[in-house]
C-alpha positions in Angstrom: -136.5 69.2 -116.1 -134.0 66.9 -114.6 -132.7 66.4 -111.2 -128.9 67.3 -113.1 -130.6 70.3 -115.1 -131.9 71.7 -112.0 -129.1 71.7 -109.7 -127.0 73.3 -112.5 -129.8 76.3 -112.9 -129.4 76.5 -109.3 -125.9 76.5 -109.4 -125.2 73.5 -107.0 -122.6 71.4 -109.7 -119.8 70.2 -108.3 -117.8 70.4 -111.4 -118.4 74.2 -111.9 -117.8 75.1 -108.0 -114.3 73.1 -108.4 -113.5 74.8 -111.5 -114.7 78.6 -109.8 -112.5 77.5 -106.5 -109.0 76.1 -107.2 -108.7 75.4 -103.4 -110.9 73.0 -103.5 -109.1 70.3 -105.3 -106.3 70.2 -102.8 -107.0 67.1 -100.5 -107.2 67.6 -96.6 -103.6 66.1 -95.7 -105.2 65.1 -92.3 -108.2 63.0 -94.1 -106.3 60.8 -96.7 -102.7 59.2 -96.7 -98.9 60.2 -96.9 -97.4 58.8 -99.5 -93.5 58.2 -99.5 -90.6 56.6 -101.6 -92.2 57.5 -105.2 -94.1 54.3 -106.9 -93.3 52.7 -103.6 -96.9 52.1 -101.4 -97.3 54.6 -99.4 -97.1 54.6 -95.6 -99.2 55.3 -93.6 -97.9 57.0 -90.0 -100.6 56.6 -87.4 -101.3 59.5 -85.1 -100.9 58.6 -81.4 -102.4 60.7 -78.9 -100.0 62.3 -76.1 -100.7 60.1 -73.5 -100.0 56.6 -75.7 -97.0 58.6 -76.3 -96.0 58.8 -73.0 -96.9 55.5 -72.1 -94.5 54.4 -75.0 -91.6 56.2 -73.7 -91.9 55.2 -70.3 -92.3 51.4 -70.5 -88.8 50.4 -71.4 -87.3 52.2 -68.3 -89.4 50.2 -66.5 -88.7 47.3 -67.5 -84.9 48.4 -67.4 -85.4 49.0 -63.5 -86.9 46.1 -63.0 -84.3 43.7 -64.4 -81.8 45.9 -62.7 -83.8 45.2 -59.4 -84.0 41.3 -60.0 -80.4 41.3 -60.7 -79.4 43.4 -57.3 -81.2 41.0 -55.1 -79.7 38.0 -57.3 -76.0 39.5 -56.6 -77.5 40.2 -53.1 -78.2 36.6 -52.1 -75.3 35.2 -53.9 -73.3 37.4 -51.3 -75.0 36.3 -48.3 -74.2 32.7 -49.3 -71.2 33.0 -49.8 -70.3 34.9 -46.6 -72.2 32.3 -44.6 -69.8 29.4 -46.7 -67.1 31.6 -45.6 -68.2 31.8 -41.9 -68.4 28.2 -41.8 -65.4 27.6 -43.2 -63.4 29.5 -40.7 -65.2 28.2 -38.0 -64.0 24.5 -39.6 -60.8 25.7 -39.2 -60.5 27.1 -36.1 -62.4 23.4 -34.4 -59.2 21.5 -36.5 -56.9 24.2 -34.9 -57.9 23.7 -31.4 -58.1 19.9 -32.0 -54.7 20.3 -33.5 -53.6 21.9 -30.6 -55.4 19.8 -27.9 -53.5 16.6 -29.2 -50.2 18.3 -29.6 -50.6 19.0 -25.8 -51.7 15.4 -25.3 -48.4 14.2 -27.3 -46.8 16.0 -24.9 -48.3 14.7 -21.8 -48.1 11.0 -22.8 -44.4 11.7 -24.0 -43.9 13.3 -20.4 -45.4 10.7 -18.6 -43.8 7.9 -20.4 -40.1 9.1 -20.0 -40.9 9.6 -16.1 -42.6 6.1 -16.3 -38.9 4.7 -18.1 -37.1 6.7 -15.9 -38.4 5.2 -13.2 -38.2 1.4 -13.9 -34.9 2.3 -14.6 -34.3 3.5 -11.2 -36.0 1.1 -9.3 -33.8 -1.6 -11.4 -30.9 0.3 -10.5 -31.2 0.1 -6.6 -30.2 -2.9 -6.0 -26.9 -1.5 -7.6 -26.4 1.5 -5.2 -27.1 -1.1 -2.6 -24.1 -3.4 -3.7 -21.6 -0.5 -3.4 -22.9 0.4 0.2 -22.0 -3.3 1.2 -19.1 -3.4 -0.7 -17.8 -0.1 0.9 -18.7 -1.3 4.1 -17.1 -4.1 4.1 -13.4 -4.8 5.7 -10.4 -5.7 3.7 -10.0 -5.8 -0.4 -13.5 -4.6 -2.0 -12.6 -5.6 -5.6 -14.5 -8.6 -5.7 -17.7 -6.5 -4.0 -16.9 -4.0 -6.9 -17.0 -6.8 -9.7 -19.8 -8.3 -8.9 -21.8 -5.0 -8.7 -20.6 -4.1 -12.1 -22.0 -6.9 -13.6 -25.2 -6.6 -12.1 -25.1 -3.3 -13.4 -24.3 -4.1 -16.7 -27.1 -6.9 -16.6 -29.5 -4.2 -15.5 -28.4 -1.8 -18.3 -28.3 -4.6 -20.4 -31.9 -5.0 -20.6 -32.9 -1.9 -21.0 -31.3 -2.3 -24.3 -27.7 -1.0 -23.7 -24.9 -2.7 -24.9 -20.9 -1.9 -25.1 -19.1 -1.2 -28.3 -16.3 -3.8 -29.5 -13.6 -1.8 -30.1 -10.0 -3.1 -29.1 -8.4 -5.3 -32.3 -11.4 -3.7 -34.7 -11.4 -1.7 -37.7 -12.2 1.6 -36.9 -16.2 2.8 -38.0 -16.4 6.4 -37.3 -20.1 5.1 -36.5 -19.4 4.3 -33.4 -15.7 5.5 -32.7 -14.0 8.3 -32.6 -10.2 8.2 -33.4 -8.3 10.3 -30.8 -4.6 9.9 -31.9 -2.5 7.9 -34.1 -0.1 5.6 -33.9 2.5 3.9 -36.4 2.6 0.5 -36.1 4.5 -2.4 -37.8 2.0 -5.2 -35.8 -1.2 -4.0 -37.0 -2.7 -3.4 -39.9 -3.8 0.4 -41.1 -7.1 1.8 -39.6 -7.2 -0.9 -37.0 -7.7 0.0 -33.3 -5.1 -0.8 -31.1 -6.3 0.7 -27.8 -9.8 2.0 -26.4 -9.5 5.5 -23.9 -13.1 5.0 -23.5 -15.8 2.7 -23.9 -18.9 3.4 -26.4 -22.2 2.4 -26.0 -25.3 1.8 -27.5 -28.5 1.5 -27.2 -31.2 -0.2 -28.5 -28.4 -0.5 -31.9 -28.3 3.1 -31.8 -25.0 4.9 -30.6 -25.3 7.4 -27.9 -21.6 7.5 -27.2 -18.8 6.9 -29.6 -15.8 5.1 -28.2 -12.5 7.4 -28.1 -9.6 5.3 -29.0 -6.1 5.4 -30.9 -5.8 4.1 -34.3 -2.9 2.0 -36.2 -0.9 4.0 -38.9 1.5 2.5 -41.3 4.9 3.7 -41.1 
């Protein structure tokens, strides 16, 4: 007898137990394959075990946490640099203030020293002047020569400090350097042409520090 005769007189066929048990034809869904789609291939989903799974779900936060960490200390340090860019530049400007202010106070000082300096060249100049009109008024008899003669030596004093007298009388009036009082028809003179000076003007170093007051020619 044969190895296939005897297993079927012992009733080990496979064919005959799948055809008494129906159950056994349907395939163990955890052994074989999920197919999907139709005649697509079939996928195949892997079975991870709860741990993996965990692992899975947790990495991206991570990684989220850690790029939110490396851009914190980024923003952190860009901060810190630019308050210390800030610090300096305040402290920048507050040396150019204080310089600023130092050498305004120094303008001030040299412009103080130098007008008492002038001022008193001009007063030493001036001296022999005042002692002129002390002779002159000490002296017996008609002082109008002593007066003269001091008035020119003032003038020459004032003269080279850079003073100088405005022409006026017979001029045509500049309201630069006079100032027209009154005036006064006249058939002799032309218009706008000065005919007589109340008061001498002056100026110094070409620039007028006191107009000359006089009366002015009008036609009739």
């Amino acid at each position: 007898m044969s190895n296939e005769e005897q297993r079927r007189s012992e009733g080990d066929d496979p064919r005959e137990q799948r055809e008494q048990d129906p159950s056994a034809n349907v395939p163990d869904p955890a052994s074989e394959p999920v197919e999907m789609g139709g005649s697509e291939d079939p996928v195949i989903i892997p079975e991870l075990e709860d741990e993996a799974v965990d692992e899975a779900l947790e990495a991206e936060p991570e990684e989220e946490a850690e790029l939110a960490r490396e851009e914190i200390i980024a923003l952190a340090t860009e901060l810190d640099t630019a308050r210390r860019e800030r610090d300096a530049y305040l402290d920048d400007m507050r040396r150019m203030k204080a310089e600023m202010e130092n050498a305004k106070k120094r303008l001030e000082r040299d412009r103080t020293r130098l007008v008492q300096s002038a001022s008193e060249g001009l007063v030493r100049e001036l001296l022999p002047v005042l002692d002129n009109l002390d002779r002159a008024l000490a002296a017996d008899g008609d002082i109008r020569e002593g007066v003269r003669a001091t008035r020119e030596q003032l003038v020459s004093v004032l003269a080279e400090q850079g003073l100088a007298p405005v022409e006026s009388d017979g001029e045509s009036f500049d309201p630069a350097v006079h100032e027209a009082v009154m005036g006064q028809p006249s058939d002799e003179h032309e218009e706008d042409t000065i005919i007589q000076t109340l008061e001498r003007g002056y100026t110094l170093n070409g620039r007028a520090i006191r107009a000359a007051k006089v009366i002015v020619a009008k036609q009739v």
